[in-house]
C-alpha positions, 0 to 999 in steps of 0.5 A: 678149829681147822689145821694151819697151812703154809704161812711162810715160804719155808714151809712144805706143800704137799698136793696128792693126786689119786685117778680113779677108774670109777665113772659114778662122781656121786659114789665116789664122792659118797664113799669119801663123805663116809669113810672121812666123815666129811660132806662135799659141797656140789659145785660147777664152774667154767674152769672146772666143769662139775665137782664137789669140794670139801674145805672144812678139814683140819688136816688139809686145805680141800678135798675136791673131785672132780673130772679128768676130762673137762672141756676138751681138756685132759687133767691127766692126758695119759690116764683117759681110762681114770675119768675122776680124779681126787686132790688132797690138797696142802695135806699136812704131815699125819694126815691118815685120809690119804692111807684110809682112801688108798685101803678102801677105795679099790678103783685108784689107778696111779698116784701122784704126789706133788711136793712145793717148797717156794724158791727151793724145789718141786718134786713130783712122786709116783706112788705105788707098792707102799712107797714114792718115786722121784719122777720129775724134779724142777 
């Protein structure tokens, strides 16, 4: 059975944003699939060009990587030298996949941590030296 995800809107979204500095999708995408014991599944869109997505999860909705540069467009426009950019998306609370992937991959850049409470607030986060900054808050 997967994990349960936002039914109401009195709940909590948590998205995580991780740039890497690594250009090789496949190895990144190879290193998560071991350290998760996960598989991705290899997909192209015209939204978001080539990128791997994991939904069977029992902790989060989807893992997906994917480029930060797609049709002439930039993700993270500000981080051009972090060409992949990994999305935890509606990761619930105990989740370790975020702590194993920041132990063990060692070309992450920045993070983001992006947190939605429907008709109540949008956080936006920095992480880094173990903990989170407010950066922008609506």
């Amino acid at each position: 059975m997967y994990g349960v995800f936002i039914t109401s809107y009195d709940e909590k979204m948590t998205n995580i944003n991780i740039l890497i500095k690594e250009r090789d999708m496949k190895k990144i995408q190879s290193t998560l699939e071991q350290l998760l014991d996960i598989q991705f599944e290899n997909r192209e869109s015209s939204y978001w060009g080539e990128y791997c997505i994991c939904k069977k999860l029992n902790t989060m909705k989807s893992i997906q990587i994917q480029y930060n540069y797609v049709d002439e467009d930039w993700q993270f426009e500000e981080f051009k030298d972090c060409p992949i950019v990994v999305n935890l998306n509606d990761i619930l609370e105990g989740d370790d996949s975020f702590r194993k992937i920041l132990d063990n991959v060692k070309s992450i850049e920045r993070v983001f941590i992006n947190e939605v409470k429907y008709n109540a607030y949008h956080r936006k986060y920095i992480y880094q030296d173990g903990r989170k900054e407010l950066i922008w808050e609506k």
